[in-house]
SELODO-341976 format. One record per residue (C-alpha): residue in three letters; x, y negated, z negated. Coordinates in Angstrom, 2 decimals. Layout:
BEGIN
+-----+---------+---------+---------+
| res |      xx |      yy |      zz |
+-----+---------+---------+---------+
| ala |       X |       Y |       Z |
...
+-----+---------+---------+---------+
END
This chain:
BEGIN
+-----+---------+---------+---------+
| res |      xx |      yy |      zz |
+-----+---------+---------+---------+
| unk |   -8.01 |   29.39 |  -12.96 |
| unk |   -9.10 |   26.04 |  -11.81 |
| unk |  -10.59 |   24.55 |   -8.64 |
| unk |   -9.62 |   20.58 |   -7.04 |
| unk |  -11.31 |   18.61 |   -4.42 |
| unk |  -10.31 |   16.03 |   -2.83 |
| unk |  -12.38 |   13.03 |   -1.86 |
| unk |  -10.73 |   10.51 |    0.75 |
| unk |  -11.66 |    6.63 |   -0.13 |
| unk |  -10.86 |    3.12 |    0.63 |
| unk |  -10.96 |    0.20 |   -2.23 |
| unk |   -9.98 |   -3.47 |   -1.57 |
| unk |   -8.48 |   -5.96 |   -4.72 |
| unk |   -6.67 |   -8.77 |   -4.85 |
| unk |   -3.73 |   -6.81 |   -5.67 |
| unk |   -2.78 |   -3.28 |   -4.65 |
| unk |   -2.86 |   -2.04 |   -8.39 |
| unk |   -6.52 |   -3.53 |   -8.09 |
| unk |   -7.96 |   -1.50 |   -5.25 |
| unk |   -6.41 |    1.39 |   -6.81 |
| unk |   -8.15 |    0.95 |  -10.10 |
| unk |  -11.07 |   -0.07 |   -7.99 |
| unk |  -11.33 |    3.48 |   -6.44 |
| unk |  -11.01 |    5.01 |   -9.54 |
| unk |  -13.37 |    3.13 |  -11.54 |
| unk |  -16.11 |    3.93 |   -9.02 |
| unk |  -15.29 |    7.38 |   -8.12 |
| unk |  -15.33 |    8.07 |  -12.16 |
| unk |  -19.09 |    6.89 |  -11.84 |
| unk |  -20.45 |   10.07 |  -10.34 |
| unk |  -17.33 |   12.31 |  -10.88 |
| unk |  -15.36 |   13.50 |  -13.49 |
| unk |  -12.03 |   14.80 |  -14.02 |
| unk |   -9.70 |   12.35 |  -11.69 |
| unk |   -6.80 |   13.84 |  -12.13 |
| unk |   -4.99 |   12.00 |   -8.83 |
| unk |   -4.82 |    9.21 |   -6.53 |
| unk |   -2.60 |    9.53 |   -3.71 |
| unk |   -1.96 |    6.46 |   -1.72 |
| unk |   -2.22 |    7.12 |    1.92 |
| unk |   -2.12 |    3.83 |    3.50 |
| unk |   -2.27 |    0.17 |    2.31 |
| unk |   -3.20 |   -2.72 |    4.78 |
| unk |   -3.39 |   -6.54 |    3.31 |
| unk |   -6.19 |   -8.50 |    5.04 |
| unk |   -5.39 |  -11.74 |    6.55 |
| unk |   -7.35 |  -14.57 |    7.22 |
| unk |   -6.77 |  -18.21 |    8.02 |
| unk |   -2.92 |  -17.27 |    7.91 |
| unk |   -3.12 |  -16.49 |    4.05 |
| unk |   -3.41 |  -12.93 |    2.73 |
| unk |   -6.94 |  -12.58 |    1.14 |
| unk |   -6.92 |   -9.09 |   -0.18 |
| unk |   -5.68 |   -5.50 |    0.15 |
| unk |   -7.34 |   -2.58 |    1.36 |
| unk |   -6.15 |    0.74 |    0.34 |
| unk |   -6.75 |    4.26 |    1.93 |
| unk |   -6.51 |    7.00 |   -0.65 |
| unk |   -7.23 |   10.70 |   -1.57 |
| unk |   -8.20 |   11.26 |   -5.04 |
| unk |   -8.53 |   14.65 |   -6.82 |
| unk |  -10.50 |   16.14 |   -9.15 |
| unk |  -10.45 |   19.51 |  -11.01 |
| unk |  -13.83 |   21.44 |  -10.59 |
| unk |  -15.69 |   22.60 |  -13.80 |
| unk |  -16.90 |   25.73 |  -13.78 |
+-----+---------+---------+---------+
END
């Protein structure tokens, strides 16, 4: 039997595959075993009437070692 958590973050990238990657890359830096992202909101920032970057709102998963 295993055990998840779930840890809820925000990352920002110039493209939405970038925050993504972004969250994972940093959450991998004090925890293992990522096992899912799931996207729970995405917002693109806006600035002078251009889009700048996006900010995404996730919960990512990880199984629990025992």
């Amino acid at each position: 039997m295993s055990t998840a958590k779930v840890l809820e973050v925000i990352g920002e990238g110039d493209t939405i595959e970038a925050a993504i990657n972004a969250i994972v890359e940093d959450v991998e830096k004090t925890v293992k075993n990522v096992k899912q992202v799931d996207i729970k909101h995405i917002q693109a920032l806006i600035e002078d009437a251009k889009l700048v970057k996006y900010r995404v709102n996730a919960n990512v998963t990880f199984v629990v070692k025992h």
